[in-house]
N, C-alpha and C positions, 0 to 999 in steps of 0.2 A: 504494500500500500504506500502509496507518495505523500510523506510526511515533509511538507517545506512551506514557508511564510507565501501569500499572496504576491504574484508576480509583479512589478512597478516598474513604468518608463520602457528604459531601452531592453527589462528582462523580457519584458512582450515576445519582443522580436528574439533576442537569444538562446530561450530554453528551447533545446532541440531532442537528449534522452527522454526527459518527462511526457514527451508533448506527445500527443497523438498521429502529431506529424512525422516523425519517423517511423511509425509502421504504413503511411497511406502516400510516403512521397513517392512510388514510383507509380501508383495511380494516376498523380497529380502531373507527373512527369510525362504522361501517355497523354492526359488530356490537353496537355498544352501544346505538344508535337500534333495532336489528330486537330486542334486549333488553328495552329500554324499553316496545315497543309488546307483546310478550308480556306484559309484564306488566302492564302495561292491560288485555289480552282475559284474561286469568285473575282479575281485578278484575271483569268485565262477566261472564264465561262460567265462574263455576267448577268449574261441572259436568265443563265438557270437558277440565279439566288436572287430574282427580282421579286418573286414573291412570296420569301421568307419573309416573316414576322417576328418580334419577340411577343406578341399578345397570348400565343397559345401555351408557351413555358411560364408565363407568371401564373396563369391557371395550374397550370399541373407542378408549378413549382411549389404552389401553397399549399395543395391536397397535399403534396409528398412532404413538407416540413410536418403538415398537422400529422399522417402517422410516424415517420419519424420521430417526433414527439411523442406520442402515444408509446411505443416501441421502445424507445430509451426510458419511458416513466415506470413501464412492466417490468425491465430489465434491472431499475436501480430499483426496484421494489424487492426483488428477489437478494440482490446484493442487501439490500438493510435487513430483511429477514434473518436471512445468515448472520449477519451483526447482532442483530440482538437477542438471537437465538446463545450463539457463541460468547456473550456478555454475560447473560441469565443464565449460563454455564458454571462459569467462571465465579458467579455468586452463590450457590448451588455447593459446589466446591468447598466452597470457604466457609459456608454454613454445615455440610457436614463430616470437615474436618473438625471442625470447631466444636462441635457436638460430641463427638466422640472421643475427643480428646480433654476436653477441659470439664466433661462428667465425671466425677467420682467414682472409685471401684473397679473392678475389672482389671485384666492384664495390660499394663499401659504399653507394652514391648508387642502383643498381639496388637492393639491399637494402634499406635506406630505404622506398624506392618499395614497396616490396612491403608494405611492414607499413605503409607509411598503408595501401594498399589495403582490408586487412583490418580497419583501424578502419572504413571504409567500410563494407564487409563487413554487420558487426556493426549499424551506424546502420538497413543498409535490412534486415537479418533482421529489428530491433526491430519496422520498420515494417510490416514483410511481415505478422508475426505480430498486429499489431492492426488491419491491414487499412487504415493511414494512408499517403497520399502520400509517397515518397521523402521524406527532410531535406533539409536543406539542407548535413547534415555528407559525405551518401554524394556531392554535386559539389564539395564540397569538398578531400576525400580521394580521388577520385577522379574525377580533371577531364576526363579525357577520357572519359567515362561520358556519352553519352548519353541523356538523360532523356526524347526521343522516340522514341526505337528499343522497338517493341514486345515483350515480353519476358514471358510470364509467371507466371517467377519469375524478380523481379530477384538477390536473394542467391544465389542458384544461377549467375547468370549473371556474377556478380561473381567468384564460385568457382573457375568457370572460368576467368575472366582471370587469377586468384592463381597455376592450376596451370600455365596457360599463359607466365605468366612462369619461375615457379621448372624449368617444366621447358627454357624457351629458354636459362635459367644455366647448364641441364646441359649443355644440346648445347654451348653456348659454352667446357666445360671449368673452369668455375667452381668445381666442387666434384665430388666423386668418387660412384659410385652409392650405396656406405651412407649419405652423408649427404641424398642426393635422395630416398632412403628412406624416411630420418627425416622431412622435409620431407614428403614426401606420406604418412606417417602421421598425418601432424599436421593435414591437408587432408582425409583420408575420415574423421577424428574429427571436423573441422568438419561437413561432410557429414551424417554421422549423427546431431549432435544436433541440427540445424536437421529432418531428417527425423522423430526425437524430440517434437520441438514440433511440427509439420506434422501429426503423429497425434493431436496432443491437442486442437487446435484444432478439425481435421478430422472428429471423429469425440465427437461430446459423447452426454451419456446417455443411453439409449433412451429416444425420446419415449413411448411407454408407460407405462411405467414413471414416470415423471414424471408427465403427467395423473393417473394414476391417484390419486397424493400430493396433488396439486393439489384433485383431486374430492374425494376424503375427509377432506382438512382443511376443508374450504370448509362441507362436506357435516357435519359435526362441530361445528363453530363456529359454527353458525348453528342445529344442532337442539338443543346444549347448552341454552339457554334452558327449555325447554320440559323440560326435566328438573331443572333448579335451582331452577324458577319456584316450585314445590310448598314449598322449604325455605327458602328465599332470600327470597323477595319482592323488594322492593325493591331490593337489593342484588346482586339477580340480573345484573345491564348491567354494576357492576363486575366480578363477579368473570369472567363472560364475555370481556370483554375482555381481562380479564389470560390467560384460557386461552388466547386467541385470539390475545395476543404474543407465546406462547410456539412454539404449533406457525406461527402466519404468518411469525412473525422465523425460523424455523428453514427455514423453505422458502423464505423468499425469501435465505439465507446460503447457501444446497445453489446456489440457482440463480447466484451468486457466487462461489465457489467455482470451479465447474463451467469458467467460463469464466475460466482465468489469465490471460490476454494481453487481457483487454477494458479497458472503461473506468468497472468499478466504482473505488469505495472500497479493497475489499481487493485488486483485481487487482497481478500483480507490478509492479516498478520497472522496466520495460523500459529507459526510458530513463538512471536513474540507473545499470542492468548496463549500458550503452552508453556512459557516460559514465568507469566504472568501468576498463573495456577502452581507451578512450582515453587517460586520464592513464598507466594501467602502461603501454603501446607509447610513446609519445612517451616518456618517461622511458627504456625502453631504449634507445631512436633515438639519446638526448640533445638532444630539443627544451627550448629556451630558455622557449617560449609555453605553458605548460601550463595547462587551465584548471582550476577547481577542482572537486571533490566537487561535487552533487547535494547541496542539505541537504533536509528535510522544508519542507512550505512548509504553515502552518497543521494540520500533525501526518501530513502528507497527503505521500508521497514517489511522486516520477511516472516 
């Protein structure tokens, strides 16, 4: 995720990793060359571009801004979901570490044990959800975890081992049923927001519906020419392009968006939520080793 102060003056023009203009410049680069060459054949052929118009692309330019609109609004809709899913996670956490550890009674080294578990937990949902290799934090925190045992879903299966502890403490007499309760309230909470994420990931925007955006910007951006060429001349390849980073950078931020847990620019901080979750648990525990915050690394937070 792109953690950096609001851009000002000449930074407008300068940011070029962050921007979404590096993934869309050699779009922009095609439109301005297919630009160019219209305006050569309207040079050679004027006959044939005497009754271009721009009247019929302000029309179809504004229906395509409104879904474009529409489409980026679905798209950061599923991105905040993910965010506050992954927040309410993270609270969740820290309530039932906190619970468990700072009750009286009970094996406090079993207890312990249970909330590394759950930073575990937390390492391989990150992972699950970007579709990367276990860490190296989930055999960490979780050593007798089998990392060849076929499984597939590991966080779930880590789930299970949390409930299956905390419920072996009940049979053992550890704690009384409202508190086991609590505890497995705090466990089908876990549950449901990894299930939460599992729906967002699982189920992205109707392919449809996206071509269709894709076709019509493309389809736009490229017959603009031939309607500017009549007024424009020359200048027709700037301003084309400039149109064309307007609706391309806008469809390719929808198609960003769309996927929270991937490996863009804007996708969330999995790991920094991961790392966030492990300092508050150790700190309840009272581990001595704690390691530090997640900073941004070139404006850029992982």
């Amino acid at each position: 995720m792109i953690v950096r102060s609001r851009p000002r003056g000449w930074e407008l023009i300068g940011i070029w990793r962050l921007s979404i203009l590096s993934r869309i410049w050699p779009l922009l680069l095609v439109t301005a060359v297919f630009s160019s060459c219209v305006v050569l054949a309207a040079e050679r052929f004027p006959a044939a571009f005497h009754t271009f118009n721009v009247a019929p692309f302000t029309l179809l330019g504004i229906a395509l801004s409104i879904f474009l609109g529409f489409r980026n609004s679905a798209c950061y809709d599923r991105w905040w979901e993910a965010r506050r899913q992954l927040g309410a996670l993270i609270g969740e956490m820290r309530s039932f570490a906190r619970l468990l550890i700072e009750t009286p009674g009970g094996d406090r080294v079993r207890r312990v044990r249970v909330v590394r578990r759950a930073i575990g937990y937390v390492y391989a949902l990150m992972a699950h959800l970007r579709g990367r290799p276990m860490s190296r934090e989930v055999a960490l925190y979780v050593p007798d975890w089998d990392s060849s045992r076929a499984t597939g879903n590991v966080p779930d299966a880590l789930l299970r081992g949390i409930a299956a502890e905390t419920g072996a403490m009940f049979a053992a007499g550890e704690f009384g049923e409202m508190f086991y309760l609590r505890l497995d309230e705090r466990l089908s909470s876990f549950a449901a927001m990894q299930v939460a994420c599992e729906r967002i990931k699982g189920t992205p925007t109707p392919f449809p519906y996206t071509l269709l955006l894709h076709r019509t910007a493309y389809a736009f951006c490229f017959l603009l020419p031939f309607g500017l060429v009549g007024t424009l001349r020359y200048a027709t390849p700037l301003f084309s392009a400039v149109v064309a980073y307007a609706f391309f950078g806008l469809d390719a931020l929808g198609d960003e968006l769309q996927e929270p847990f991937g490996e863009w620019l804007n996708a969330l901080p999995l790991t920094a939520m991961a790392r966030t979750v492990e300092i508050s648990l150790l700190e309840t525990v009272g581990e001595s080793k704690i390691p530090n915050a997640l900073e941004p690394v070139r404006s850029v937070l992982q």
